[in-house]
N, C-alpha and C positions, 0 to 999 in steps of 0.2 A: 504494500500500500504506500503509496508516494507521500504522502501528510505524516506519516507514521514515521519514516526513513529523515523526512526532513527535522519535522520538530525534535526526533532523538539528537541530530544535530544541532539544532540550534539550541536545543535544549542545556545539553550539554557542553557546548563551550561557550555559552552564554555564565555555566554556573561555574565552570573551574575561572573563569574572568573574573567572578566576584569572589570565588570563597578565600581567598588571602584576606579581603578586609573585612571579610563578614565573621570572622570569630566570632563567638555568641550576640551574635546581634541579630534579630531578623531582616530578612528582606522583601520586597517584592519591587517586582518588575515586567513594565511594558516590553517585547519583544519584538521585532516585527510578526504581526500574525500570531501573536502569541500574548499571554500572562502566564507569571509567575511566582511562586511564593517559595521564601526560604524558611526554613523553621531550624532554629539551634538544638542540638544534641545535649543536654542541659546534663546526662549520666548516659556513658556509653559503655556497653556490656558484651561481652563474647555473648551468652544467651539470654534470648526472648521469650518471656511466655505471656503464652494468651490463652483465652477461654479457661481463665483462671477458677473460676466460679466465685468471682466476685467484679461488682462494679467499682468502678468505670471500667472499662478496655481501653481503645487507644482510638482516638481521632485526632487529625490535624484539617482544620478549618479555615478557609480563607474568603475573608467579603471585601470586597472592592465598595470603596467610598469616600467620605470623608471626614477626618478628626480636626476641632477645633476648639479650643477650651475645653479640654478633656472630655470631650464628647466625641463619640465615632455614630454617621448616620451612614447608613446604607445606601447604595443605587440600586440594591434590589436582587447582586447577583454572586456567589459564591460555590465555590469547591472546594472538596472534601474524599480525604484518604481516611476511612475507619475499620475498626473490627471490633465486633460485638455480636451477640446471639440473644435474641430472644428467650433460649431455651438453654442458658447455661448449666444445668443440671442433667441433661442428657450429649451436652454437645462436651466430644475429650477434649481434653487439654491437650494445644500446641507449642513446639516452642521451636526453635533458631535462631539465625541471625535477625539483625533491625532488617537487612534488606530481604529478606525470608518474610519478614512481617507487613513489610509495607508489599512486597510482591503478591504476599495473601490478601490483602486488604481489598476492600472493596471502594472504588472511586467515581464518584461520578459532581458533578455539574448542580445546582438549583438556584431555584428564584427564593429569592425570601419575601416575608409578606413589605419590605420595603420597593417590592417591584410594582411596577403602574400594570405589569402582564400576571402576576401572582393568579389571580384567579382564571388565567387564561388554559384553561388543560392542556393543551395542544402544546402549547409550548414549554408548560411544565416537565409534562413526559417528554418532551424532546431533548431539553437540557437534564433529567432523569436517568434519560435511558439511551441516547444517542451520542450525550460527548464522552469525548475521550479523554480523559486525565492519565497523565505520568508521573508518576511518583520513582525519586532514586534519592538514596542515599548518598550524599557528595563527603568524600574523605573522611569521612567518621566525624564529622562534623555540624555537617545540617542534610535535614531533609527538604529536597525540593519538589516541588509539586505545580502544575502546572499543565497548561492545554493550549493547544492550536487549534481545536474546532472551532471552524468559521463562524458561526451563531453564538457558542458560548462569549469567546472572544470580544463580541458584537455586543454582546450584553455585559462583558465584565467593563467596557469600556463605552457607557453608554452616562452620560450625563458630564466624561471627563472626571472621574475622581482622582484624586490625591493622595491618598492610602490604601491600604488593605487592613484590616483587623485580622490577625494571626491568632486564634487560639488552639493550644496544644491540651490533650485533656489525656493524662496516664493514670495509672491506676496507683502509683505513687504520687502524691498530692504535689510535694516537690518538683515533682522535674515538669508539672504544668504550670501553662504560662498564657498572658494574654499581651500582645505588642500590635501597636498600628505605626507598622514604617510608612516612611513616606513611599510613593512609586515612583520608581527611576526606569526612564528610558534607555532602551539599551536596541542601539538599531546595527 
């Protein structure tokens, strides 16, 4: 798939360009044809476990908007790498590396109710279930997350915002975290 081959591309040496200065810092960034989010590694572990049979699990969340006097308002559009079960009493317990975890994970795309299209189905389920998010773990350092689907894209960059709100949510309370970087273009 040609958008698939590409954004691993750009994907990727868009984030080894920034991960020297991004030590624990978050990031996000405009791409060409693209958005992205960096999330810092806050405890890094030879093994991962999941479906622990307790909550939380593990989500990294990203909304595109803007922060102002410590306030973050949405444009209505973000993405998200998690893992979780409804039914964690019959679902075993996983474990491996973070990229074993984020490669389990489930990723996709949505509108939040700060969208003007929220109630719009059609487009819900599209950014639900048709975009494509990447998730990789960059140098033991941060995880990046990120999509090149032409409509997601369209909507994370729809009103011109100015930040992303990063929240990381682990099952250790510590290593979660909530940061709105500013967005930096990276063409």
């Amino acid at each position: 798939m040609m958008i698939g081959k590409y954004f691993v591309f750009i994907f990727f040496a868009a984030a080894l360009n920034v991960s020297a200065k991004m030590k624990d810092e978050c990031g996000a960034f405009f791409i060409k044809n693209g958005v992205m989010a960096a999330f810092p590694i806050k405890k890094n572990r030879d093994k991962w476990i999941w479906y622990k049979k307790e909550r939380p699990e593990y989500a990294w969340i990203a909304e595109t908007g803007f922060y102002e006097n410590g306030v973050f308002k949405g444009n209505g559009f973000g993405f998200i790498a998690s893992i979780g079960s409804a039914n964690l009493k019959n679902t075993p317990m996983q474990q491996g590396t973070l990229q074993e975890l984020i490669d389990f994970s489930g990723k996709n795309a949505f509108l939040t109710k700060d969208s003007t299209f929220h109630n719009v189905e059609s487009l819900n389920d599209l950014m639900m279930y048709s975009s494509q998010i990447s998730a990789k773990v960059i140098v033991g350092e941060f995880i990046m997350l990120g999509t090149q689907n032409p409509e997601a894209v369209r909507m994370a960059k729809l009103k011109k915002p100015t930040h992303m709100k990063l929240q990381a949510i682990l099952p250790e309370s510590i290593e979660s975290y909530m940061c709105y970087p500013e967005i930096e273009s990276i063409n």
